[in-house]
C-alpha positions as CSV (number, residue, x, y, z in Angstrom):
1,X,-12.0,-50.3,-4.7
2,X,-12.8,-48.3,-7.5
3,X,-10.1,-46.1,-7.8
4,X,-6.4,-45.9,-6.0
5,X,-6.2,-46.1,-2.0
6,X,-2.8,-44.5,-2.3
7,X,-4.3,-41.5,-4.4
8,X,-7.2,-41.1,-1.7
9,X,-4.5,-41.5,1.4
10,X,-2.6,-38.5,-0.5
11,X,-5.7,-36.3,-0.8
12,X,-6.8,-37.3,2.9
13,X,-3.0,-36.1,3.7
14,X,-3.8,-32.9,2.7
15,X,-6.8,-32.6,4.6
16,X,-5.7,-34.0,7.8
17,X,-2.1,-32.8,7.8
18,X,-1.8,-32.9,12.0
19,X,-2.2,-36.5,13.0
20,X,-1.7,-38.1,16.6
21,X,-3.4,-39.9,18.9
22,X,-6.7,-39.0,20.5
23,X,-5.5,-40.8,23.8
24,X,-3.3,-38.3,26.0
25,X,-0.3,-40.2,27.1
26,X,4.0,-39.2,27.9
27,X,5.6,-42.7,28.2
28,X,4.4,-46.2,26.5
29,X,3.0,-47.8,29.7
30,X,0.2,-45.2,30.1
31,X,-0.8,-45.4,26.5
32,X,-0.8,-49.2,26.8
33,X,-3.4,-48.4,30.0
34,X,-5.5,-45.5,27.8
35,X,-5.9,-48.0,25.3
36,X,-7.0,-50.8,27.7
37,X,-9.8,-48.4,29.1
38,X,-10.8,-47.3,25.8
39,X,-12.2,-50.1,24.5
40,X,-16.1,-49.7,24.8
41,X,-15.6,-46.0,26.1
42,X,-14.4,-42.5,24.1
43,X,-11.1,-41.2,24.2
44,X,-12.6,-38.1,26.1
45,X,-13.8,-39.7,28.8
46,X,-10.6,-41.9,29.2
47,X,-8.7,-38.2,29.2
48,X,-10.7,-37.8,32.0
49,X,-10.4,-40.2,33.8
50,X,-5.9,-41.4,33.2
51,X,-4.5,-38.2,34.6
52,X,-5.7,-39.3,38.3
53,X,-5.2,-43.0,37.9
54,X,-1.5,-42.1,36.5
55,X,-0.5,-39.8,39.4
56,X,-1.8,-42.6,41.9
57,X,0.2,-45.1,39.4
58,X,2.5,-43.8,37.7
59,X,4.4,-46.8,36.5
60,X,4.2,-50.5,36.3
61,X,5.4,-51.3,39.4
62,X,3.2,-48.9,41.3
63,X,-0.1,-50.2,39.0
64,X,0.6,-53.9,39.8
65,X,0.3,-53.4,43.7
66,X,-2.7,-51.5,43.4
67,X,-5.4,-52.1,45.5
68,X,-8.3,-53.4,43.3
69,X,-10.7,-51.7,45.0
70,X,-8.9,-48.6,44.2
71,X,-8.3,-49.2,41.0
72,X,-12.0,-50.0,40.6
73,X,-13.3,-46.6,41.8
74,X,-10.6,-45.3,39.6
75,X,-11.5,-46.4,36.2
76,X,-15.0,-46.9,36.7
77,X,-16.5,-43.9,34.4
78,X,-15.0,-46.3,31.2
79,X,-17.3,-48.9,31.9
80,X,-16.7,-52.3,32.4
81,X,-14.3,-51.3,35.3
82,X,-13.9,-54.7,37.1
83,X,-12.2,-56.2,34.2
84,X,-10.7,-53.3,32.9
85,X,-8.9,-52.8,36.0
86,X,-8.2,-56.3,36.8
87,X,-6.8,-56.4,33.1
88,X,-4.2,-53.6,33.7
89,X,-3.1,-55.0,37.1
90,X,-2.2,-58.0,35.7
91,X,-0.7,-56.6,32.7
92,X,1.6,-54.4,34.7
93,X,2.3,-57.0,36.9
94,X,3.8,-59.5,33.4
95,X,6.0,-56.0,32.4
96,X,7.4,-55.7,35.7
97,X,8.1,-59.5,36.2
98,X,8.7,-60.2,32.4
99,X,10.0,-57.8,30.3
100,X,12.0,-55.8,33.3
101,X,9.2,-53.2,33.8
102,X,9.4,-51.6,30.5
103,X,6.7,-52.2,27.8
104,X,7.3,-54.7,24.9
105,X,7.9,-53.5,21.4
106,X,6.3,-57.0,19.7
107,X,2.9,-57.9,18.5
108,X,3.6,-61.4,19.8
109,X,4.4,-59.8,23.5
110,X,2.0,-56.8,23.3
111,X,-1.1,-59.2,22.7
112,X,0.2,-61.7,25.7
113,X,-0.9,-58.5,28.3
114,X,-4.2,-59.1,29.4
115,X,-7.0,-56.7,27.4
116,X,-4.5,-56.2,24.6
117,X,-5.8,-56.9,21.2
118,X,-4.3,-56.4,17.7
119,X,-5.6,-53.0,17.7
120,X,-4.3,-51.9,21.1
121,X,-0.9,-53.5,20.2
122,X,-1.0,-52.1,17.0
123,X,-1.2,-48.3,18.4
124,X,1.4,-49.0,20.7
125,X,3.6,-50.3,17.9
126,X,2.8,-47.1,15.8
127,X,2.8,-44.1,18.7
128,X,5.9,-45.6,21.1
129,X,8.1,-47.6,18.9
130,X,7.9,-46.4,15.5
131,X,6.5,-49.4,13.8
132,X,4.3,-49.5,10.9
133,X,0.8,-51.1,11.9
134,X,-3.5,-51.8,10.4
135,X,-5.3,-50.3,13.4
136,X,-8.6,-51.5,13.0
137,X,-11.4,-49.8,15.3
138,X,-14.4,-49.1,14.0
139,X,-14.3,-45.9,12.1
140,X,-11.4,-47.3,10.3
141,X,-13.2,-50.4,9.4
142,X,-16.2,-48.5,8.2
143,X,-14.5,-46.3,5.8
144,X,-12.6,-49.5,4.1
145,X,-15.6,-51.1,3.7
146,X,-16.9,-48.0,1.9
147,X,-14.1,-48.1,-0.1
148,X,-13.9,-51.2,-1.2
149,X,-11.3,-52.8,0.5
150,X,-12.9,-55.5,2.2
151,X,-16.1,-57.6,2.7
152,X,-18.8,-58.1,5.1
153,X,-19.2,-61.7,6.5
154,X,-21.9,-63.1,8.5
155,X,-21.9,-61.4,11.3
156,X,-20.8,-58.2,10.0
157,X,-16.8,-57.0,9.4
158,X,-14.2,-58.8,11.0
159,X,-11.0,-56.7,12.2
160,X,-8.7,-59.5,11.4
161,X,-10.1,-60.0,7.7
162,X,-10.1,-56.3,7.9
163,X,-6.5,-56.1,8.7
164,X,-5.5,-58.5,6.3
165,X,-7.9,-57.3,3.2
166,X,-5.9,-53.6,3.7
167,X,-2.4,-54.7,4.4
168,X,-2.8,-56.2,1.0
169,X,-3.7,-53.2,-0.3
170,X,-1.1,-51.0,1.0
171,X,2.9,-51.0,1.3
172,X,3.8,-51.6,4.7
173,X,5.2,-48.3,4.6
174,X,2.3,-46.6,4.9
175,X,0.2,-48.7,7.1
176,X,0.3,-46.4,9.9
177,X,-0.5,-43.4,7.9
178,X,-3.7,-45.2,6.1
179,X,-4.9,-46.3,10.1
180,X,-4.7,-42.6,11.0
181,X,-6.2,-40.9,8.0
182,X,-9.4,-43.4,7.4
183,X,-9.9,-43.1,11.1
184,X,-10.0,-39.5,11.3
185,X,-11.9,-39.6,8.1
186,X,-14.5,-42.0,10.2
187,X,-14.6,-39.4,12.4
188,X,-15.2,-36.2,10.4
189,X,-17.5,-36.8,7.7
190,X,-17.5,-40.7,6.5
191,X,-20.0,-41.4,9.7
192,X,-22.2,-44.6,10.2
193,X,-25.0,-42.4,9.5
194,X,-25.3,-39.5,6.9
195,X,-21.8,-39.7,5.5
196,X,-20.8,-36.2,4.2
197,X,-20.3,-38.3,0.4
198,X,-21.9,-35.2,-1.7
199,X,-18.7,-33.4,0.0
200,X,-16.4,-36.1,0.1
201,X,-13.0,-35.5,-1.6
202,X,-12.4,-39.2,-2.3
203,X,-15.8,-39.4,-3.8
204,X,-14.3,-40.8,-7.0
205,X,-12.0,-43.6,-5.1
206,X,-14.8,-44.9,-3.1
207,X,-17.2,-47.8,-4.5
208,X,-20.2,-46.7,-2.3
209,X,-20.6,-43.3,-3.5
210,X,-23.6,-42.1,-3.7
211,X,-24.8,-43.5,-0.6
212,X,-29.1,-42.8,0.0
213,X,-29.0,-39.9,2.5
214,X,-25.8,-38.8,2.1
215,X,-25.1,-34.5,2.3
C-alpha cells in the first residue's frame, strides 16, 4: 500500500460517519437468515423478501418445522431458493437442538450452520455480539486490492488470503470498522468499473491511482 490504511480508514470515517448494516434485521437469528439469502442476491431485494418469511417464522423453532415447500415459495426472489431454504432449515434446526435455540457467538460454531461462511459469520460476530471481524464480500475485496493490501492469485482474489493479507494490516481493534468503511467505499465511488479515483479522498493511500477511465 502506498500510504497508511489507518490514515485512509480515518479520512473514510469522516466521510461515512453513519455505518450499519444494509440487511434489516431486530434479533441475531434473522440476520443470520438475511445473510444466508444474501449471498448471490442484493440486500434490497432480501429486505424484500425477510419481513414475510420472518412473520411466518419468526424464530428458530418455528423456521426448523417449516414446510419446505413453503419456505421455497418464500425465499425464491433471492435466487438459488432450494438450497437457500434448505440451508436455513437445517441451520435452525442445529440452534434449536444445539445451542438451546439461540444463535452462537463463535466463528468455529457460526461456520458449522449450513450456508454460513466466514463472511456471514463474521457480520454476525460484528452486528449481534460485538466482536471485531474481516468481512470480506466483494466490494470490500476490491477496494483492498486497489489499495494495496493484497494480491491476485490464479483465479482471481481469494477471501481467505484476503482476510488474512488485511488482518495483518490492521489492529484487531479496528477490523470491523475497516470491513464497513472499504465496503461502503465499494459501494459509493471505488466501483469495478469507473472508480470515482480523480475524486477520491484516499487518492494518495491507494497504489492504483490513476486508474485508465477513472472520473
Amino acid at each position: 500500500m502506498r500510504g497508511s490504511l489507518e490514515r485512509a480508514l480515518d479520512t473514510l470515517s469522516r466521510l461515512y460517519p453513519e455505518r450499519k448494516s444494509f440487511l434489516d434485521y431486530e434479533t441475531p437469528f434473522q440476520l443470520l437468515v438475511a445473510v444466508v439469502l444474501s449471498a448471490q442476491c442484493t440486500d434490497a431485494c432480501v429486505n424484500e423478501v425477510t419481513p414475510a418469511l420472518f412473520s411466518a417464522y419468526p424464530d428458530p423453532a418455528a423456521l426448523a418445522n417449516a414446510s419446505p415447500a413453503e419456505l421455497e415459495a418464500l425465499v425464491f426472489r433471492t435466487g438459488f431458493y432450494r438450497t437457500k431454504a434448505r440451508h436455513i432449515r437445517e441451520a435452525a434446526a442445529i440452534i434449536v437442538e444445539r445451542f438451546g435455540g439461540k444463535v452462537p457467538g463463535t466463528m468455529e460454531d457460526l461456520t458449522s450452520l449450513p450456508g454460513v461462511g466466514r463472511k456471514s459469520a463474521g457480520v454476525l460476530l460484528a452486528r449481534c455480539f460485538g466482536g471485531q471481524a474481516i468481512i470480506v464480500d466483494t466490494h470490500f475485496a476490491r477496494v483492498a486490492w486497489r489499495l494495496g493490501l493484497t494480491a491476485k492469485g490464479k483465479n482471481g482474489l481469494n477471501p481467505i488470503l484476503v482476510e488474512r493479507d488485511v488482518a495483518a494490516a490492521l489492529p484487531k481493534g479496528r477490523w470491523t470498522e475497516c470491513s464497513d468503511l472499504l465496503n461502503r467505499h465499494g459501494r459509493e465511488a471505488c466501483f469495478a468499473r469507473k472508480p470515482r479515483c480523480l475524486s477520491c479522498p484516499i487518492a494518495a493511500e491507494c497504489d492504483a491511482f490513476p486508474v485508465p477511465g477513472a472520473v
